[in-house]
N, C-alpha and C positions, 0 to 999 in steps of 0.2 A: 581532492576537490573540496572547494571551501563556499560552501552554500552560506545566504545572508537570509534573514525571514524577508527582507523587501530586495526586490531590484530594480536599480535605476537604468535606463536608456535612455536614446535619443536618436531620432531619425532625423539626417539633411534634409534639409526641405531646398535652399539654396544656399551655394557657399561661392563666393567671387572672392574681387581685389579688395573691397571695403566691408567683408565681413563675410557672417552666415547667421542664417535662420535655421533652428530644427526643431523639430514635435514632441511632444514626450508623452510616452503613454506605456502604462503597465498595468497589468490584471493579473492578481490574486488569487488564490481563490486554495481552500485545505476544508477536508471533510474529517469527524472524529468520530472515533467509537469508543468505548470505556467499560469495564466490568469493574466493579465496587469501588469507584470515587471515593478518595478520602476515607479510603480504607475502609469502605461500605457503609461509611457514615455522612454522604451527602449533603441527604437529608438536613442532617440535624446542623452541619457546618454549615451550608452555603445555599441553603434552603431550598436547595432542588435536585434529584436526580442524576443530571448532566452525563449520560449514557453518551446521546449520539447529540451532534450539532453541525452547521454548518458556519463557515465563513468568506470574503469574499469583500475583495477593495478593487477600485481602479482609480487610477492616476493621468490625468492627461494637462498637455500646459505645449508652454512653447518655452525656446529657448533662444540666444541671438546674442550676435557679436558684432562692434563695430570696430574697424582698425583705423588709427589714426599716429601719425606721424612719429618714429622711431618706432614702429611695429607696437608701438602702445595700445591698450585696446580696452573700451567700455563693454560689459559683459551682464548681463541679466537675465532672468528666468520669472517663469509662473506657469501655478499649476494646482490642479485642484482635486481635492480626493473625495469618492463615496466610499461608507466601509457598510459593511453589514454583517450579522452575527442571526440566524436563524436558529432558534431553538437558545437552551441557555450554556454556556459553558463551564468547565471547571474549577474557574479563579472566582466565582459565586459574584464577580463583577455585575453579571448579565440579570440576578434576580429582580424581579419586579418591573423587567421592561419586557414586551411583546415583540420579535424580533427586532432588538434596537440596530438605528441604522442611522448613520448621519454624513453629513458631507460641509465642509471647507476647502477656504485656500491652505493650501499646504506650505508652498514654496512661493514667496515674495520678494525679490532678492535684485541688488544691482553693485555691482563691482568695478574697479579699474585694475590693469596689472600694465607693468612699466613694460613691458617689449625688451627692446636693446637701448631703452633713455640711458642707462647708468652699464656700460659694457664691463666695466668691469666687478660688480656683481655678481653678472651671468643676466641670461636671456630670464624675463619679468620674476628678476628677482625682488620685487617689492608686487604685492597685494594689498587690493583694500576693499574691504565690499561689509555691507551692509545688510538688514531685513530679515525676512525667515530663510532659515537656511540650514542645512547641515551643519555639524561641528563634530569630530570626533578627535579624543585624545587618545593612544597608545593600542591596545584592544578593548578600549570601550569598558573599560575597569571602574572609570570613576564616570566617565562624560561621551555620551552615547547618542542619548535618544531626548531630544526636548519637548515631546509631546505627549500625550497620555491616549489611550488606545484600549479598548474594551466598555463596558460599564453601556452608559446610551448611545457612544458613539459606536459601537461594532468593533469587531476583528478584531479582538484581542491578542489569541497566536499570532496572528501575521502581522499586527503591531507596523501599521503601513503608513502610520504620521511620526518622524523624527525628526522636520526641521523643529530649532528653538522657533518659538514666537516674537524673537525680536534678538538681531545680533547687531554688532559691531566689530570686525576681525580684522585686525593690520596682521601683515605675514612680510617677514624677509627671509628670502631662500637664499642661501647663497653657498654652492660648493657645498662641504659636510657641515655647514651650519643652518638651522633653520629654528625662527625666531616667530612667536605670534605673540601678539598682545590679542584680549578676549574679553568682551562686552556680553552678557548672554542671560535671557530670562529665559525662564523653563515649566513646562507645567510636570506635574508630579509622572515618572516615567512609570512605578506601579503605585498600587494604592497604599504603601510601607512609606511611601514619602512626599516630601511637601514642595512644592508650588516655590519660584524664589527666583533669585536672581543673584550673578556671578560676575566678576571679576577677576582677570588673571593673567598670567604670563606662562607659555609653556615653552621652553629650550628641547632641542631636541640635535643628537651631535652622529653623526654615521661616519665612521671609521672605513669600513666599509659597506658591503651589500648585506652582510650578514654581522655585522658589529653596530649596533644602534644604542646611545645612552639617552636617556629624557630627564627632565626635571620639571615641573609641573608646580606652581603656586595659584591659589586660588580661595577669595575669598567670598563666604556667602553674605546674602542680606536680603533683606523685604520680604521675609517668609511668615508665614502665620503662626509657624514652629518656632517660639522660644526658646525652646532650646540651642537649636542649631542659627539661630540668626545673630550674626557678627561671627561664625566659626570661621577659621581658617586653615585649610587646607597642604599641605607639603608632601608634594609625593614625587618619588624616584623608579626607578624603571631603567631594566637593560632588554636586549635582545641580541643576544651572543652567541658565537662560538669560542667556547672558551678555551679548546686546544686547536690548535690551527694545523696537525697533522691527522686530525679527528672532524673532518668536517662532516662528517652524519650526525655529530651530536651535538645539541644545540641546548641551551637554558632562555628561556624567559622569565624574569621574575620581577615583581612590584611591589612598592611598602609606602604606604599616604598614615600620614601623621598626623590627626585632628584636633583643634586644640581652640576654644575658648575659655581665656582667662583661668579661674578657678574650678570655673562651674562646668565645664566639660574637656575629656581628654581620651581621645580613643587612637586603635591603632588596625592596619587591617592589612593587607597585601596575600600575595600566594607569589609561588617556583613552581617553577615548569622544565624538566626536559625530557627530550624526545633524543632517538634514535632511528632515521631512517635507512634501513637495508637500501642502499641503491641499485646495486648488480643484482638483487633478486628478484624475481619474479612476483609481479603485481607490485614490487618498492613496497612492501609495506614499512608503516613507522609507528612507534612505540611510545606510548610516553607517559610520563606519572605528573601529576597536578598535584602539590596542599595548596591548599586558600583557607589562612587564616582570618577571624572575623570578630572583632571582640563584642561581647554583651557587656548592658549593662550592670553591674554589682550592685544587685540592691542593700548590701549591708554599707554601700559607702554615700556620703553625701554628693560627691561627685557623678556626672552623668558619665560614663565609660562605653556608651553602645554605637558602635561604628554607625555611620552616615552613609548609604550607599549612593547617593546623589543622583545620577541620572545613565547609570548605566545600561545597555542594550545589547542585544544580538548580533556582535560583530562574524560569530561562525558559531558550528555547533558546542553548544556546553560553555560557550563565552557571549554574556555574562549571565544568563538565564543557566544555571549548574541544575542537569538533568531537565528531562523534557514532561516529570513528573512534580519531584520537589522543586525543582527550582521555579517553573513558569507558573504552580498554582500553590503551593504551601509558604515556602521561605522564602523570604527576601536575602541580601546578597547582608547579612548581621547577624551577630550572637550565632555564630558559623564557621565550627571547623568541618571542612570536607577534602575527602579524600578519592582523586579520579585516578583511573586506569586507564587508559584506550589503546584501540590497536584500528590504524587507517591502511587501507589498502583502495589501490585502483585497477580490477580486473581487469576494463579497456583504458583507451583515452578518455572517453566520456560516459565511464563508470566509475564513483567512487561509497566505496562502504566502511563503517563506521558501527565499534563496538566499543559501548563504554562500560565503566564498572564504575559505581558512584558507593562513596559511606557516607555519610552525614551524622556528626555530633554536633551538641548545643552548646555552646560554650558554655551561657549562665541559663542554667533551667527554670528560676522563677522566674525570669523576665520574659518568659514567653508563655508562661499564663502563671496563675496561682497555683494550680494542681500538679505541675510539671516538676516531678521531683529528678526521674532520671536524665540522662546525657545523648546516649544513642537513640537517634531519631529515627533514621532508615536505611536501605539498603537498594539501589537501584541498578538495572541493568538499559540501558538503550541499543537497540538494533536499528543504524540509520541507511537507506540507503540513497544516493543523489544520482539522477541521471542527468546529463546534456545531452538533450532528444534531439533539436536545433539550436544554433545560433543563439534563437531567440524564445525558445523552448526547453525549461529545465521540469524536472519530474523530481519529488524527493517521496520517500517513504520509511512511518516511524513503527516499530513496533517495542515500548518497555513496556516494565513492569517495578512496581515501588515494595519491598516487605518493611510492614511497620516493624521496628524497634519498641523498645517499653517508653521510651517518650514521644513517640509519636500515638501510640495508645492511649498513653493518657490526654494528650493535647487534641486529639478528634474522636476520642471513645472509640475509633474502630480497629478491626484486630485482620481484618483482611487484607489479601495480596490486590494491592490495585493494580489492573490492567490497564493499557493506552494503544491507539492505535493513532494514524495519521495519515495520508495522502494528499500532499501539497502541489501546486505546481505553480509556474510562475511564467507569463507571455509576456515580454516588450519588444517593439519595434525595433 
């Protein structure tokens, strides 16, 4: 079972010959508990405590379709979100606000898709839409989430605002080919990164059900970071089965190539394969992650430290790696990690989730001055996801982080950080 930190729905309201109306509404809501944050140096990190907190979004809007001639159809959404964060939380985003709490429009959006105009195609194989809106490439590796989430606005974990702030998306589907061109402004998805806006093409080619290749170009610009503004982007991506008499064992794997001019050049991707038992009892599946992550080299003139761009929470441990270091210490840079997990599903609508996380730094002075060692830490996650109803999921976190010697010197604390979690999630 593959849990998302948000869920989207939608209830009919009315659906006829010339279309439909439906509602949209989702609520939020995850409680925390924690024993020595930051390695029982809080305090001194993130200038507060952050033991216990609450959080908590809702989502509601409408939805509607018009159909017009050749099953052609005009298509648009709107919808607005409150979030709220009571108490402060662990990403030290929340200091110096008094339960921050804020609310927008979320999703602003209006579209066409061709019906049967062009039959031979295939049915609305051309897209065209506009506005705030989702956008997701591959597992959310590079291009995720376009909004920013925690800090005055609330709800940081449940991170319940991903449309971009302004899109423009042509898509042609057709058969095993599908084709988007990509307009997209962004606000910073964590506080590791900057504000900006994209352009791109992303190819994506399916073999079959379970044979997928992507190729992905994209360029940045209008960012306040110098660095990365004019970078350009090139990343590749499979989702295989690589022996076809072997169909339990699957690879995923990704590699984005960054590159302005002289003055920056990095490189980043991770492999993935799993092993799922099928005739076995509970199916459970197996699998080992590296995600490689380059830092910057401060002995070179050159910038060398990966860009994680706007990456998000497509399932657990993707792209937030651990529910400890990854959602409040490291960003997805200057990062080698190493996952284990083992997933099983007791019922139909039980599934459980153990992972095993390492964390090395690639380049240690570039994550402070004092950081002379590599091993950062060493994390365990105990996840578990129920589907209570339809419209009623239940999840629950239990890790724990041990620092390494550079995680010691990078937050002075030498404690086993504890995390707890109780999440759940209602839509119509």
């Amino acid at each position: 079972m593959v849990v998302s930190s948000c869920v989207f729905a939608d209830y009919e309201i009315v659906k006829g010959k010339y279309g439909k109306l439906a509602a949209i509404l989702n609520i939020n809501t995850a409680a925390f508990a924690e024993a020595n944050p930051w390695f029982g140096k809080a305090q001194d990190n993130i200038g507060d405590t952050a033991n216990f907190w609450w959080e908590f979004s809702t989502e509601a809007g409408l939805k509607a379709s018009v159909n017009f001639f050749g099953d052609t159809e005009l298509y648009g959404a709107y919808s607005f979100i409150y979030a709220q964060t009571v108490g402060h939380d662990a990403s030290g985003l929340s200091f110096g606000y008094d339960n921050p709490g804020f609310g927008y429009t979320e999703k602003a959006y209006a579209g066409w898709r061709s019906g049967t105009l062009f039959p031979t195609l295939g049915k609305n194989a051309i897209d065209i839409s506009g506005g705030r809106q989702n956008y997701q490439i591959g597992s959310g590796f590079l291009i995720y989430t376009g909004a920013t989430n925690g800090g005055i606005e609330g709800a940081y974990w449940i991170g319940p605002r991903t449309a971009f702030k302004e899109t423009v998306i042509g898509r042609i589907n057709s058969g095993p080919t599908k084709i988007e061109v990509f307009h997209l402004v962004f606000d910073a998805a964590k506080e590791f990164n900057e504000a900006g806006s994209t352009n791109g093409v992303n190819l994506e080619f399916t073999l079959t059900s379970k044979n997928t290749f992507g190729f992905t170009y994209l360029h940045i610009y209008n960012t306040d970071n110098k660095i990365i503004d004019g970078l350009d982007v090139f990343d590749g991506r499979v989702d295989i089965t690589p022996l076809p008499f072997w169909p339990q064992f699957t690879l995923n794997a990704e590699y984005a190539f960054e590159q302005k001019g002289s003055e920056f050049q990095s490189n980043g991707g991770f492999a993935k394969i799993s092993y799922e038992f099928k005739n076995t009892r509970w199916t459970p599946t197996v699998s080992f992650r590296f995600a490689g992550l380059q830092g910057d080299n401060p002995d070179t003139v050159r910038d060398e430290g990966f860009t994680p761009l706007t990456y998000g929470m497509s399932e657990w441990g993707t792209w937030f790696q651990g529910e400890i270091i990854g959602e409040y210490v490291l960003a997805n840079s200057n990062l080698f990690s190493y996952l284990v997990s083992l997933s099983a599903k007791p019922t139909k609508t039980l599934g459980m989730h153990l992972f095993y996380y390492h964390f090395n730094i690639d380049q240690s002075e570039s994550l402070a001055d004092n950081v002379t060692a590599h091993n950062f830490a060493d994390e365990v996650d105990l996840i578990a996801d129920w589907q209570v109803l339809d419209s009623l999921s239940l999840s629950a976190v239990l890790a724990m982080a041990i620092p390494g010697e550079a995680a010691r010197q990078y937050t002075g604390g030498g404690q086993t950080w504890f995390h707890s979690m109780l999440y759940a999630s209602w839509s119509l």
